[in-house]
Kinemage of the C-alpha trace (Angstrom):
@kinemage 1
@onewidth
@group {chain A} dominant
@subgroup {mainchain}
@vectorlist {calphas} color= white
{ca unk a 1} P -6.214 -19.317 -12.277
{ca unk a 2} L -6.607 -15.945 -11.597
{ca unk a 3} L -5.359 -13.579 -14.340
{ca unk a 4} L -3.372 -11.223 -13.147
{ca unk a 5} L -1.757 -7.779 -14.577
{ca unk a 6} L 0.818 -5.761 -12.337
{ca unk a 7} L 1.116 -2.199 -13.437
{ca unk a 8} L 4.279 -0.193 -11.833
{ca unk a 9} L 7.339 -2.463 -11.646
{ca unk a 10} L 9.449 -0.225 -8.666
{ca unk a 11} L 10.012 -1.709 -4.893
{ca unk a 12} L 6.683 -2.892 -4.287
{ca unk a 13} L 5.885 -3.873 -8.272
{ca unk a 14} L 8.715 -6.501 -7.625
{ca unk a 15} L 7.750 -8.128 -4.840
{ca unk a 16} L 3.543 -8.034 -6.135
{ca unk a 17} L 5.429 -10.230 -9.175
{ca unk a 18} L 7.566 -12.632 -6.539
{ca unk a 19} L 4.313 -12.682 -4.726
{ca unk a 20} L 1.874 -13.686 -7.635
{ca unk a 21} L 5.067 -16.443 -9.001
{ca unk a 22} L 4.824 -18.063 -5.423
{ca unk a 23} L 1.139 -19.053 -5.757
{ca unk a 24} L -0.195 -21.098 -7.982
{ca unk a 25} L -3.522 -19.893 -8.105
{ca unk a 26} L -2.330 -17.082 -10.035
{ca unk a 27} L -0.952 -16.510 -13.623
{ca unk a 28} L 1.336 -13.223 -14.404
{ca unk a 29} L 0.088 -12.206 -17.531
{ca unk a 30} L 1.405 -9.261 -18.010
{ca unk a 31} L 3.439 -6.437 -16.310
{ca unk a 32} L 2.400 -2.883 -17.556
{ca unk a 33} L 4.920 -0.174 -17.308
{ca unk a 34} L 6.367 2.959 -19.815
{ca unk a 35} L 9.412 1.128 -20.216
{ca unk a 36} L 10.423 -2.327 -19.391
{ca unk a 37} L 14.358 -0.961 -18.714
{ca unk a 38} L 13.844 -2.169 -15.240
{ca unk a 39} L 12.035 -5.432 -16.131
{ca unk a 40} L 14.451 -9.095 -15.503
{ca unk a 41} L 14.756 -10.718 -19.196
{ca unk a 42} L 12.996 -13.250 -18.162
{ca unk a 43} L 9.854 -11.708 -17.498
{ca unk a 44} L 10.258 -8.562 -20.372
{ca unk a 45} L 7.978 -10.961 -22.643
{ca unk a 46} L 5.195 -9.862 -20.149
{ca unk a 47} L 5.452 -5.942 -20.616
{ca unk a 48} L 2.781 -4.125 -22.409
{ca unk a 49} L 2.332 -0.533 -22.562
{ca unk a 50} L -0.985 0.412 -21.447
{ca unk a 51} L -4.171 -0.814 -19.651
{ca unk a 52} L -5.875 -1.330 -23.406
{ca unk a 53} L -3.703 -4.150 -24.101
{ca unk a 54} L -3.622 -5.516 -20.663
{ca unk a 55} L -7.304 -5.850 -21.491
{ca unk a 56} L -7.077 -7.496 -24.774
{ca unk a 57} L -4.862 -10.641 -22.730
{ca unk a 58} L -7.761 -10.977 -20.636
{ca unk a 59} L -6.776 -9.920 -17.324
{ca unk a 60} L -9.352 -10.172 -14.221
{ca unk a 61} L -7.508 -8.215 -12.265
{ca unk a 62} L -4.950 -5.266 -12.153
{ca unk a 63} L -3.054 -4.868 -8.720
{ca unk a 64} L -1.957 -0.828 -9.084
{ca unk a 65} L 1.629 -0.873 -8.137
{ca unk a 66} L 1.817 2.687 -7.871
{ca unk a 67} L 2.378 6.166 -5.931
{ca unk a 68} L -0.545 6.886 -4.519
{ca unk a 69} L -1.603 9.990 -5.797
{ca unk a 70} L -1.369 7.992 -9.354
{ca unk a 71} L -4.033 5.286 -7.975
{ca unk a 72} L -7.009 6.840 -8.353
{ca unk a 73} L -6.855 7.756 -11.706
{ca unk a 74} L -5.688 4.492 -12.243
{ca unk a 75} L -8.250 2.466 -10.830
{ca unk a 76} L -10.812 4.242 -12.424
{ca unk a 77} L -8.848 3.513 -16.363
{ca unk a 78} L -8.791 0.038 -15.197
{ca unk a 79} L -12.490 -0.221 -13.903
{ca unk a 80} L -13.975 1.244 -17.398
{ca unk a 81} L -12.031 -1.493 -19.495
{ca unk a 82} L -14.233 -4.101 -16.992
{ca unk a 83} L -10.676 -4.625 -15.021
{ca unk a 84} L -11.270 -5.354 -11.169
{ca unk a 85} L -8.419 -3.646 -9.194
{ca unk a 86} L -6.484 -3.793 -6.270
{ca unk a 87} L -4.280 -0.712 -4.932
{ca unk a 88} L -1.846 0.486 -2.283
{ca unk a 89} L -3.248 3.764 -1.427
{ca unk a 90} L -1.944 5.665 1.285
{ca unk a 91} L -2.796 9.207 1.875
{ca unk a 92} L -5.011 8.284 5.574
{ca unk a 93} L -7.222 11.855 5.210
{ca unk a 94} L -7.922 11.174 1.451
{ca unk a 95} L -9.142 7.458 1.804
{ca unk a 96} L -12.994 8.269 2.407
{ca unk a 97} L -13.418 10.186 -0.674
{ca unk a 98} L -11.033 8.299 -3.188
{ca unk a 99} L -13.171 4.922 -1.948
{ca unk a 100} L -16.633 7.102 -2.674
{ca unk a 101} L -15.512 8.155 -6.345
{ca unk a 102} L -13.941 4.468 -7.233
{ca unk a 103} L -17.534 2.853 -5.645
{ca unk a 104} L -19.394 4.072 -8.282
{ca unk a 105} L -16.901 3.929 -11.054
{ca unk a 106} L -16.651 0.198 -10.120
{ca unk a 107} L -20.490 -0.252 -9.644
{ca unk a 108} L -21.446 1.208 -13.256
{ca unk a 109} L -18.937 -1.116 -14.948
{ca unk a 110} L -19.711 -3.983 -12.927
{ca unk a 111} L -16.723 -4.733 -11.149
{ca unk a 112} L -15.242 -4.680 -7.732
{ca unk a 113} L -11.917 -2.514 -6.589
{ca unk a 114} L -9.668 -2.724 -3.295
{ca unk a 115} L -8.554 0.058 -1.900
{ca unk a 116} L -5.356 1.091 0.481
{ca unk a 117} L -4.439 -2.859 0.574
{ca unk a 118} L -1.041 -2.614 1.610
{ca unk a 119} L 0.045 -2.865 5.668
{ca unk a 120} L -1.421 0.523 6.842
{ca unk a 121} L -3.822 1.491 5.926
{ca unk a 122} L -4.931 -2.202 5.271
{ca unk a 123} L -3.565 -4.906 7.531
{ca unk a 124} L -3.518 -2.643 10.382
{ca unk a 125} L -6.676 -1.294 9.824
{ca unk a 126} L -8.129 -5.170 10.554
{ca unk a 127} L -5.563 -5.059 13.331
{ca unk a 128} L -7.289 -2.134 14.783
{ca unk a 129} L -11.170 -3.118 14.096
{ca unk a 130} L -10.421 -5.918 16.177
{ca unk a 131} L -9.073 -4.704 19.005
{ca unk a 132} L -11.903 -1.956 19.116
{ca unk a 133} L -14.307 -4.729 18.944
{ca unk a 134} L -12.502 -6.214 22.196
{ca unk a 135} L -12.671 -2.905 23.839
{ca unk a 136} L -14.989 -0.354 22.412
{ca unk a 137} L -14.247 2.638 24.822
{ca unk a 138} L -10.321 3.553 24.967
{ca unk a 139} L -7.927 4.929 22.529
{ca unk a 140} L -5.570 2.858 20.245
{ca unk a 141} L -2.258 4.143 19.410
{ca unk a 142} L -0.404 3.535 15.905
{ca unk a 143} L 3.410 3.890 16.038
{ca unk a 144} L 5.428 3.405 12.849
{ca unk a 145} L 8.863 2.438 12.423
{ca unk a 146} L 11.895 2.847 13.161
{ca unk a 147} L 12.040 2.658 9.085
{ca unk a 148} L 11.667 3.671 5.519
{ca unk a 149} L 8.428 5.453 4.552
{ca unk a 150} L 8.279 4.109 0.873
{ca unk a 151} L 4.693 6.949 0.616
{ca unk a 152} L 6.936 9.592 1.967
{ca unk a 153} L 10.015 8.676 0.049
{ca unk a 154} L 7.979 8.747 -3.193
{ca unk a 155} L 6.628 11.914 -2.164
{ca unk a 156} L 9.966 13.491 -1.408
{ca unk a 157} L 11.432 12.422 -4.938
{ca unk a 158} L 8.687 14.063 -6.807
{ca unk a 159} L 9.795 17.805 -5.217
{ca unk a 160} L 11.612 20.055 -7.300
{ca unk a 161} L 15.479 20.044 -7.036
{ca unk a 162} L 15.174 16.284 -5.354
{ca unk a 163} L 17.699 13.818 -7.171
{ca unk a 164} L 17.426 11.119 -4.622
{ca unk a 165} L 15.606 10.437 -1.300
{ca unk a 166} L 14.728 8.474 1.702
{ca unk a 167} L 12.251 9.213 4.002
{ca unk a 168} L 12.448 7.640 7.574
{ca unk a 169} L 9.569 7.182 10.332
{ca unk a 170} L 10.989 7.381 13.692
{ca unk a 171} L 7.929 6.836 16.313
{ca unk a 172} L 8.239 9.211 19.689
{ca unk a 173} L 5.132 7.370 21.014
{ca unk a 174} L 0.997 7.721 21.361
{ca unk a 175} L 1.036 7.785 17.736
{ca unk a 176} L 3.279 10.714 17.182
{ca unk a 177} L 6.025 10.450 14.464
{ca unk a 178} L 9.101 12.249 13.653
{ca unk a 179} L 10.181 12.610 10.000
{ca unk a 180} L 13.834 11.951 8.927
{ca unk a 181} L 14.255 12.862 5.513
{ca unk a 182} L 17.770 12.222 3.394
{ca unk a 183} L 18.026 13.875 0.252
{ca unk a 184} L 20.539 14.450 -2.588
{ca unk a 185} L 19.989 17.766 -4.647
{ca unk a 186} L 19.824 18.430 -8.088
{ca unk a 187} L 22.332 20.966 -9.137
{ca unk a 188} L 20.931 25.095 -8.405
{ca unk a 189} L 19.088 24.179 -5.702
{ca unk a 190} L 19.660 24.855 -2.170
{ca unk a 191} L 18.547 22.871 0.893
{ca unk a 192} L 16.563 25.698 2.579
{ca unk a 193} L 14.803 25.885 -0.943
{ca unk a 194} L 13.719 22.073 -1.061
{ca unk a 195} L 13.752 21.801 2.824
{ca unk a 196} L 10.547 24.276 2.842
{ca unk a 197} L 8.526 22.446 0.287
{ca unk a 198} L 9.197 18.897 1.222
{ca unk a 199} L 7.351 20.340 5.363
{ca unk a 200} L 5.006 22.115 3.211
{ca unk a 201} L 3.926 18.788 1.512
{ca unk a 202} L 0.416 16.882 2.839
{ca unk a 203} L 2.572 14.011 3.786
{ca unk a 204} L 5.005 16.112 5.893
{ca unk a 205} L 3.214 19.059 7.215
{ca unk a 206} L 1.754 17.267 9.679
{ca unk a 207} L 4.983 15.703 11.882
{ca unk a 208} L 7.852 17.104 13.162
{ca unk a 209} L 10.057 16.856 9.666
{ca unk a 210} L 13.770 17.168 9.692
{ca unk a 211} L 15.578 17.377 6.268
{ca unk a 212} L 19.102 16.458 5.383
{ca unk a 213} L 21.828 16.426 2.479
{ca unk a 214} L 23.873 13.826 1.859
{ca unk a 215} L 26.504 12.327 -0.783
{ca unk a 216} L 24.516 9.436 -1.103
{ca unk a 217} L 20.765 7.797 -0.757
{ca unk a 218} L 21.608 4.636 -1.937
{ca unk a 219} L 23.851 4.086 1.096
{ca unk a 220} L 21.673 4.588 4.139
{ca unk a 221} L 18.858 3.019 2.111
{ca unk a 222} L 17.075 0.173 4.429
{ca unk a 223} L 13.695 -1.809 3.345
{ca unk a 224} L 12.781 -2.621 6.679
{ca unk a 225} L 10.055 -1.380 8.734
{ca unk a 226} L 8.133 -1.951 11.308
{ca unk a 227} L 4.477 -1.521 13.719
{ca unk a 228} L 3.375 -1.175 17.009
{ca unk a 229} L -0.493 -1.198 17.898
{ca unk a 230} L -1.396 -0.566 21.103
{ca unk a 231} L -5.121 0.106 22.922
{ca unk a 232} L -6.145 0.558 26.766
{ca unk a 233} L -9.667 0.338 26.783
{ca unk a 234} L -12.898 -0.656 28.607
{ca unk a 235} L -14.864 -4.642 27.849
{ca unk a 236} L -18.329 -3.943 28.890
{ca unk a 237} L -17.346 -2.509 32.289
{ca unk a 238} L -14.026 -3.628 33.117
{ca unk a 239} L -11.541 -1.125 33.001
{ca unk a 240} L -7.790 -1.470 31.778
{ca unk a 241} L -7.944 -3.744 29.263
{ca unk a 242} L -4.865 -3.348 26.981
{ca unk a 243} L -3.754 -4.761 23.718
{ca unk a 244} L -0.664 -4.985 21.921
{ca unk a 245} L 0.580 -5.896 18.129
{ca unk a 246} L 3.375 -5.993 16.990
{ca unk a 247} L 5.617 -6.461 13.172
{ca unk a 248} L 9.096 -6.210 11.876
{ca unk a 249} L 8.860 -6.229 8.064
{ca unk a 250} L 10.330 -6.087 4.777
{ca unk a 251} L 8.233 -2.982 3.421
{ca unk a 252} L 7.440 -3.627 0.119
{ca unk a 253} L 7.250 -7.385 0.427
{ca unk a 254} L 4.690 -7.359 2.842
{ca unk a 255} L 2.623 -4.359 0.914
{ca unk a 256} L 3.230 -6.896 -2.520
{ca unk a 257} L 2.072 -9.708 -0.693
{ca unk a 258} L -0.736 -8.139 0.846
{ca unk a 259} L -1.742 -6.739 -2.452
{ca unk a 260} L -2.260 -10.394 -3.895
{ca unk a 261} L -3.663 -11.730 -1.374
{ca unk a 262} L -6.440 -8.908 -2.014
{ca unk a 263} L -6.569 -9.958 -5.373
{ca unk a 264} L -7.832 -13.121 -4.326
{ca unk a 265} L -10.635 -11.673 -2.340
{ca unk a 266} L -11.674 -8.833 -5.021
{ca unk a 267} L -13.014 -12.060 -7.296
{ca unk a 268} L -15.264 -12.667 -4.853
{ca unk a 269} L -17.060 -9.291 -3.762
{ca unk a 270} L -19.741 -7.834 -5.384
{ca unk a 271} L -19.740 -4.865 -7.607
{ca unk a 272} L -18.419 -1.308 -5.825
{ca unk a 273} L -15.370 -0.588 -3.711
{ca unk a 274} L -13.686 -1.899 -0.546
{ca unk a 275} L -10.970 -0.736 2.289
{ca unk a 276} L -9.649 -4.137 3.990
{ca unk a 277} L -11.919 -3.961 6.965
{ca unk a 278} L -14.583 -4.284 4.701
{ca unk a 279} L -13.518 -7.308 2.914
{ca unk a 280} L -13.731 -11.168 4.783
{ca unk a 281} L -10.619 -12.009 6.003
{ca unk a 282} L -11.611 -15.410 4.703
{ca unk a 283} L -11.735 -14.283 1.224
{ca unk a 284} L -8.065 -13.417 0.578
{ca unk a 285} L -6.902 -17.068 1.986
{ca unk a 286} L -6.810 -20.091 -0.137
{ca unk a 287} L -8.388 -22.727 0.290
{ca unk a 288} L -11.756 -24.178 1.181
{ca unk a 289} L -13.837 -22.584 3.612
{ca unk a 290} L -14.039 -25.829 5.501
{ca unk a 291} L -10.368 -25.990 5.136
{ca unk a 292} L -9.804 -22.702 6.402
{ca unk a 293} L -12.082 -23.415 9.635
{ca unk a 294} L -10.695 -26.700 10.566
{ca unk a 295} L -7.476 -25.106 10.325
{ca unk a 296} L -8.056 -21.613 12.004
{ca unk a 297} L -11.003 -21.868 14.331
């Protein structure tokens, strides 16, 4: 069994729990949080506080259910206690460095962490690696959506003045992406005020960003999202070779079930830290390896 501890218990801290419940190579054994308001009864027997005590139940892994700029920090708390990690990571331009810093924090305690494991970057990323290797001259094209941004939306509620938020990805094409933003204010603010910092946020500042107030989040809010990868390349020297991939998803059910399925695989990597294209697809299946080829090959 593998020992599990979920820290974060909001959209995608849910569905990492439903995930882990479903398989029965892993055991819940604890779900760390501030509070455990949000927690079912059923499970509020698991809650602990803090990584420490996660530690003392002997967790062997910690899957970091958590807004990305919070990872990081995170990881490396989890890493020193001798905790291998998994997280969902998903600032694109900060992914190089925060997998340089969590390498050696997980190589001098002896233990292996996964970063960005959610749908993209993570499952995409494979996506992508393979159709390169199909056609290694051309250009591939990522196009998000139509749907909820659950990075953006987390990003949006921690701006000043924000009460409430949805962010929504609505792809133009060749990888461009237009940002529909829904917010409710907090009382003394204006919507030119919060307007200006949510564009002037990393997340936003690069895409057309449109902002919006409205009565109420909760009713235009919609889990569902969705991918298109496309590349037009060259194999060897045949011109026009194009690929195409395709998903309609439940956001943070896919992310949670991604992020287990990681878990599986971190047991079996050697010390230092990993992006999903780094990690053998094999090793986040069960089963046998023999299994898994008679079945797949």
């Amino acid at each position: 069994m593998i020992k599990t501890a979920v820290v974060g218990y909001g959209n995608v801290g849910k569905e990492v729990v439903e995930a882990i419940l479903a398989d029965d190579e892993f055991e819940l054994v604890c779900i760390v949080g501030r509070s455990d308001a949000k927690i079912p009864n059923d499970l509020k027997s698991k809650f602990v506080n803090s990584a420490e005590k996660a530690k003392a139940l002997g967790v062997d892994v910690a899957i970091l259910s958590l807004p990305s700029r919070m990872c990081p920090k995170a990881a490396e708390e989890y890493l020193s206690l001798g905790i291998n990690t998994v997280d969902g990571f998903d600032i694109h331009s900060k992914t190089w460095e925060t997998r340089c810093a969590l390498e050696e924090c997980a190589k001098k305690h002896s233990k292996a962490a996964v970063l960005a494991a959610g749908w993209d970057p993570g499952s995409d990323s494979i996506v992508r690696a393979l159709m390169e290797s199909m056609a290694p001259k051309g250009i591939t094209y990522t196009n998000f959506g139509p749907g909820m941004s659950m990075g953006h939306t987390v990003a949006v509620k921690a701006i000043e003045g924000v009460k409430a938020a949805l962010s929504m990805t609505i792809p133009t094409g060749t990888g461009i992406h237009r940002r529909m933003v829904y917010i409710e204010l907090e009382d003394g603010y204006t919507l030119s005020q919060v307007s200006a910092k949510i564009k002037a946020d990393d997340y936003f500042a690069h895409d057309e960003t449109h902002v919006f107030e409205v009565p109420s989040v909760s009713n235009l809010l919609d889990m569902g999202h969705g991918v298109n990868l496309v590349r037009k390349g060259v194999s060897g020297a045949a011109h026009n070779q194009t690929m195409d991939f395709n998903m309609s998803i439940n956001n943070p059910a896919l992310t949670g079930q991604i992020m287990v399925s990681c878990a599986r695989a971190v047991l079996k990597q050697a010390p230092g830290c990993y992006t999903m294209i780094e990690l053998p697809v094999i090793n986040m299946l069960k089963g046998t390896t023999e299994e898994l080829v008679k079945r797949l090959v």
